[in-house]
Structure formats: C-alpha cells, structure tokens
C-alpha positions, 0 to 999 in steps of 0.5 A, a space after each residue: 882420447 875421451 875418458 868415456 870412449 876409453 872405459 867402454 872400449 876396455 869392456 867391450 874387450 873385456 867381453 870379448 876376451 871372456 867370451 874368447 876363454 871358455 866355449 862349449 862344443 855340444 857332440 849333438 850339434 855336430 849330429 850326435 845321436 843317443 839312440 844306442 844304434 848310430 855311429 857317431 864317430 865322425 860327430 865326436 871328432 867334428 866337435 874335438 877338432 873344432 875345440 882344439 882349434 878354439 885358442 880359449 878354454 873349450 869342452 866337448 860335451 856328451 850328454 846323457 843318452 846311449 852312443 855307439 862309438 867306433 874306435 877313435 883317435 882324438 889328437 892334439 895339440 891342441 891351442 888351449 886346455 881341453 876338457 871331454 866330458 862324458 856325461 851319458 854312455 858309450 859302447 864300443 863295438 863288439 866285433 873285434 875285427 872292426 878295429 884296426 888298432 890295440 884301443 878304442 878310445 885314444 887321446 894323444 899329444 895333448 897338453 892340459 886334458 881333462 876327461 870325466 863327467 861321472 858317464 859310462 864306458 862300455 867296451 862290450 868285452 863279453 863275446 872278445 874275451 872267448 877269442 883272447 887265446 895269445 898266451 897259446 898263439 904267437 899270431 893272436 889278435 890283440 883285443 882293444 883296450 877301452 881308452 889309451 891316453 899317449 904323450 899326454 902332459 897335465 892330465 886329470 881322468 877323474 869320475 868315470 866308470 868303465 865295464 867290461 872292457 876287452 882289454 885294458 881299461 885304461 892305458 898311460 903310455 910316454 905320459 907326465 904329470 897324470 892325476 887318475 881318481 874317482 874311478 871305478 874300473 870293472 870286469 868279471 874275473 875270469 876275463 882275461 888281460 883286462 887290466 885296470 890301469 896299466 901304465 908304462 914310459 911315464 912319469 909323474 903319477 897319481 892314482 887316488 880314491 879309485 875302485 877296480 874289480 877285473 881279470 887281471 892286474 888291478 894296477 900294472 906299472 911297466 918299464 919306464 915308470 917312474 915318480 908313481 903314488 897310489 892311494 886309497 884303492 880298492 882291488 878286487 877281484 884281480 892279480 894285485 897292484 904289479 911291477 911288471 912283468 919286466 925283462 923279456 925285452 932288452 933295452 927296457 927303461 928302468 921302474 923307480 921311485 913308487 909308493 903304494 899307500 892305504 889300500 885294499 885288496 879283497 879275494 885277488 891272487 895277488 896283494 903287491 907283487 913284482 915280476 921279473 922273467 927268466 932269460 938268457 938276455 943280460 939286462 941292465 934294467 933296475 927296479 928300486 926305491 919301492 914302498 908299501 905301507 898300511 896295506 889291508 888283505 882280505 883272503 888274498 892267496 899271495 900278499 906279498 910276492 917277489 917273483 923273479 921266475 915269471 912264466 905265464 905260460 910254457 916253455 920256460 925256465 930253459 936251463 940257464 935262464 935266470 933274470 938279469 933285472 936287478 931289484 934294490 931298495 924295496 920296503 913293506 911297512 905295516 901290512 895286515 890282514 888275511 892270506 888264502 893259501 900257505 905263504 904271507 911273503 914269497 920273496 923269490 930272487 934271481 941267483 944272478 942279481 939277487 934283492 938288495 935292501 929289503 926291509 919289512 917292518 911290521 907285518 901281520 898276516 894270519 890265515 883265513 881258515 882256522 886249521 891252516 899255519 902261513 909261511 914266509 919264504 925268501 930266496 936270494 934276498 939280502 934285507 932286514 926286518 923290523 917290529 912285528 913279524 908274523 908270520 916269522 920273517 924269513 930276512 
C-alpha cells in the first residue's frame, strides 16, 4: 500500500475518532426555552437520550436563562461518561400535587456522571413547606426533594447552588465512588425536612468544601453507609451533621467507617449526633468506626449528642422500648468552641446494647453567655478520655 495513502488514511481516522470522543447536545436545539414559563421537560430529555446513546464523551448543556422543569428521570446506562451541565437556572413546579414521585430531578443507572456548571436549582418549596404535616399524619403526601442521584457509579456533583428545596436537596441512594464539593445548599430554617444531603445504601463518599444552611440535617447519612469522608463544611442554620435516625425498621444495613473532619457549625440544634430509636424490635444493626476531629461550634445548643431514645414525635418510649443498635468505636478528637444551652456532651446509650469504645480527646467547649456553666452527661457509655477535657468528661 502506498506510504502517502497509509498516512492520510490514519488521520482521516484520527479525525474521525476525535470528533466521535466528545460532542455537545444543547437543550435549546431540542426547543428549550428560557423564558421562565415553559415546560421543558420533553426537551431536556430528547437531549439526555441522544447523549446517552452517543458512544463518545457527551455534554448536555443548559445555558443561562430561566427554565421551567417538570419532575424528571434521566436514566442510564448510558455508552460513555455523561457530563449535565447546568449553567442557567431551574425552577421546579410549585404545586405539589403535580408529582407523582419523592424527587424532581433524578439521575439513575449511570456510570461516570458528572453534574455542575455553577447554575441554580430552585425547587420553589415555600407554598409546600406549610402542607408538610407526616409527623402528625401517618397518610401524609411526601413532598419531592429537589435531586435524587439512584445506583450511580463514579459521580462527581460539583458547583451548584440549590434553594428552597421542598424536601431534601440532595439525595444518594444504592451509590459508590460519589465526589460532592463546591456546593452551597440553602433553605429557611424553619422549613421542614429539607435536608442537605442525605445519603443512605452507598459507599465510597466524599463531601468537601460545601456550605448548607436549611431546616434540618445539614448532612444525614442512613443505613447502609459506608466508606464516608466530610470535610471543610460549613452547617448553618440546621440540625447538625447525623447518623441516622436508625433502628425503627428491621433488616437495616449497617453504618461503618465515617470520618468528620475540619468543620464548622454556627446557630444549629445540633453539632455531631447519632440517632437510634426506642423499639420493641431486636435489630442486629451496628454503627461503628466513627471520627470527629478539628470540629468548630459557634453557639450550637447540642455539640456532641449521642441519642439512643430518638422520638420526633409522640407516642414513644412505650415501656420496654429500648434500642437494639449497637454503637462501638466512636472517637471525637479536638473539638472547640461554643455551646447554647447546658450540655457540651450528651451521650445517651441504650441499657440494652450500651456504647463501646468511646474516646474523647481534647475537648474545649464553654458556653456563650457569660452566667452559664456546661455540663457533659453520659448514660450507658463504656469509653475513654484523653488530654484537655472541658468541660469535666464524664467517661
């Protein structure tokens, strides 16, 4: 074969080959419209479906603008990476009854996602948040959270803002190997259950160098979670970076192997906590290999909490309920700062199954108003204590 012939047929490959690994699928060619009015859900979808079926490297791109987005399911798998990038905003509807599932916006069964592009996600929670009545009705409409990421593999959520979300902002559920950062997650603090990121049967977590101000658990990892490592978070207002609640349920997975590192919580009701309910049931669910370290609070009312008679609402605490999940191996290691109400460390273990192995090593917590003395109180705990303790440990 002549040499010539041979070099300009390998380019023309070459070319064809580059232009096959990255194409750009623009939601205005698929009749996308910014104009804060129109549904644009059929469009956003034409556009994923076309990328997921491109076999290069393929981005879904939003401009800027205003778009009204109905709820919406984006599913895999797909034949490359896929990249959604959101550069303008969307605005859920407001109407509840306009949804038939617990989530706006879902991605599900995709390998190799990314989703960010510094837009906006406006779930438009302020006229839900008044019907949110479950804890008083068992048949209570569950309001959508505003983006559910489901059996997603290699994830990188990155650059985003979301606002008043009707439920939880952002939801991990049967997911490994998830990179969250450069988030900022924000509703009013009296709106309810609008959990930051709430994450349950998945592995393999980080969460970095994001900012959450909502209603509820800025951070709520549930059962199944495992492999989790938070830093450089900001919580403020909310409830606190959680563990559960776990143990109403039987059959629920156990939470392992969570690091809280280098964060900071300002005016919320919790700093780090674990939830266990009281029940009749005899779970074999654990909660072990935790740690909290270099951990600031700024007039938080409860730092440090273990809470193993977790209630949020009446009945409870029947007699004989007690929690059967099994907490061991938890440590809290240079921890400072400021509480608001009487008690640094509330460590409240069941009688039942009661903490193994906790260790507390320097802590500094004093109170924010001058007349007032902190406490630390421990219930059930078998631990240690280690270096500065302030105020007096109570293990």
């Amino acid at each position: 074969m002549n040499t010539n012939f041979l070099s300009v047929f390998c380019l023309l490959v070459c070319i064809a080959e580059a232009k096959n690994e990255y194409k750009l699928f623009n939601v205005l060619n698929y009749g996308a419209r910014a104009d804060d009015r129109t549904d644009n859900t059929m469009a956003f979808l034409k556009a994923w479906s076309d990328a997921c079926r491109w076999r290069g490297k393929s981005t879904v791109l939003i401009p800027q603008g205003s778009y009204m987005l109905n709820e919406v399911i984006f599913s895999g798998p797909c034949n490359s990476w896929m990249n959604f990038q959101i550069e303008g905003r969307l605005k859920a509807p407001s109407d509840i009854y306009s949804f038939k599932t617990d989530s706006w916006i879902s991605f599900r069964y995709v390998n190799n996602l990314y989703v960010g592009g510094g837009g906006t996600l406006d779930g438009q929670g302020a006229v839900a948040w008044a019907k949110n009545d479950c804890q008083k009705n068992r048949n209570c409409r569950v309001l959508p959270g505003t983006m559910t990421f489901q059996f997603i593999t290699n994830g990188y959520i990155h650059h985003m803002r979301s606002i008043n979300s009707k439920q939880n902002h952002f939801t991990l559920y049967g997911c490994k190997n998830m990179v969250l950062t450069k988030l900022k997650l924000i509703a009013p603090f009296n709106s309810p259950n609008t959990d930051g990121i709430k994450i349950a049967l998945s592995m393999g977590i980080t969460i970095t160098s994001v900012s959450i101000g909502t209603g509820d658990d800025c951070i709520a990892m549930l059962y199944g979670t495992k492999g989790v490592r938070i830093s450089d978070v900001f919580c403020g207002p909310g409830h606190g970076i959680s563990i559960g609640s776990l143990g109403k349920n039987n059959g629920e997975e156990d939470v392992d192997d969570i690091v809280v590192k280098n964060c900071t919580f300002s005016g919320t009701n919790n700093g780090v906590r674990i939830k266990t309910w009281s029940s009749i049931l005899q779970t074999t669910t654990h909660v072990s290999n935790i740690h909290y370290e270099d951990i600031v609070m700024d007039k938080v009312q409860n730092p440090i909490i273990i809470d193993q008679n977790y209630c949020p609402s009446l009945p409870c605490n029947a007699k004989g309920e007690v929690s059967s999940v099994q907490i061991s191996n938890v440590s809290y290691k240079y921890i400072r700062g400021s509480g608001n109400a009487d008690v640094a460390a509330s460590l409240q273990c069941s009688p039942n199954k009661p903490c193994q192995n906790i260790t507390m090593e320097n802590i500094n917590l004093w109170p924010s108003g001058r007349s007032r003395k902190l406490n630390n109180e421990c219930l059930h705990v078998i631990g240690a204590s280690y270096g500065t303790q302030i105020p007096h440990a109570c293990i």
